[in-house]
C-alpha positions in Angstrom: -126.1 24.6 1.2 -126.9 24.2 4.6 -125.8 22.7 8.1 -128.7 20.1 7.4 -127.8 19.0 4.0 -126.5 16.0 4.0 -124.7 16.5 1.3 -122.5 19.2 2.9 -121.8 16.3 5.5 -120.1 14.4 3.2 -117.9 17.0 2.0 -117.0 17.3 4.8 -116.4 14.0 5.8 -114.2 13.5 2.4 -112.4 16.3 3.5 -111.3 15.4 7.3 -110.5 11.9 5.5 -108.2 13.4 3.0 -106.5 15.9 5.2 -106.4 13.4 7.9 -106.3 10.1 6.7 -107.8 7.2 8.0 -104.7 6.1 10.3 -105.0 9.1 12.4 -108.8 9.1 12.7 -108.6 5.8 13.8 -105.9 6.0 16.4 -107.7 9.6 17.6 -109.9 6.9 20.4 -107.0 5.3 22.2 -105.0 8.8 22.2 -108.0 10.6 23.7 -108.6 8.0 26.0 -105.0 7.7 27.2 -104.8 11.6 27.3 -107.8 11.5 30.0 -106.3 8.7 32.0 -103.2 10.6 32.4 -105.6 13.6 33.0 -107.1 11.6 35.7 -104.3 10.5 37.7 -102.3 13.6 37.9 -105.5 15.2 39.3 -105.1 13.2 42.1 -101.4 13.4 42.2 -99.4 11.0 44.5 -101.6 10.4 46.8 -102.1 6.2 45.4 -98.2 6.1 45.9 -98.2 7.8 49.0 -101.0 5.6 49.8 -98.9 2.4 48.8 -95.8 3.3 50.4 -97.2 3.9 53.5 -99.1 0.5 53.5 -95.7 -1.0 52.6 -94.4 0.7 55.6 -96.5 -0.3 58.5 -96.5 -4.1 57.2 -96.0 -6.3 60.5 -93.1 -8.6 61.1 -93.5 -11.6 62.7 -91.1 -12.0 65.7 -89.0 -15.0 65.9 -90.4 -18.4 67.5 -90.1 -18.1 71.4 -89.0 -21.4 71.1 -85.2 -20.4 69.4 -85.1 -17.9 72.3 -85.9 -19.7 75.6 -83.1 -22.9 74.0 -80.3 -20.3 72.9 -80.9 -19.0 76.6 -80.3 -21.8 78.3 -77.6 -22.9 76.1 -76.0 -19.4 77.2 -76.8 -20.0 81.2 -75.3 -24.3 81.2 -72.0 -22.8 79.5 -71.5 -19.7 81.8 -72.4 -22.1 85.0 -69.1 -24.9 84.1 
């Protein structure tokens, strides 16, 4: 009985089923692929985060209307004059 037999394939097959089970054979895709996502990102560590929080950093504020400024200043300049 050989490697090409398919007959020792099936064996085989009826043995990983029986040890196994069909649950965990079928749940063995999403584990593996999970396990090489988180494979993935810690091989390229923080640098995403790092990434994000610095974006989230240097986000511009807008300054206030010049408007509000210039009418609070003169507000300021008629009270101090009387």
């Amino acid at each position: 009985m050989g490697f090409d037999s398919i007959w020792h394939w099936i064996v085989v097959l009826i043995l990983v089923l029986l040890i196994f089970g069909t649950k965990k054979i079928r749940n063995l895709g999403p584990d593996i692929g999970s396990a090489v996502r988180g494979f993935k990102k810690a091989m390229h560590g923080d640098d995403e985060e790092e990434a994000k929080a610095k974006a989230a950093a240097e986000k511009l504020q807008a300054d206030p209307p010049a408007s509000t400024q210039s009418a609070t200043q003169e507000q300021r300049d008629s009270t101090e004059s009387k």
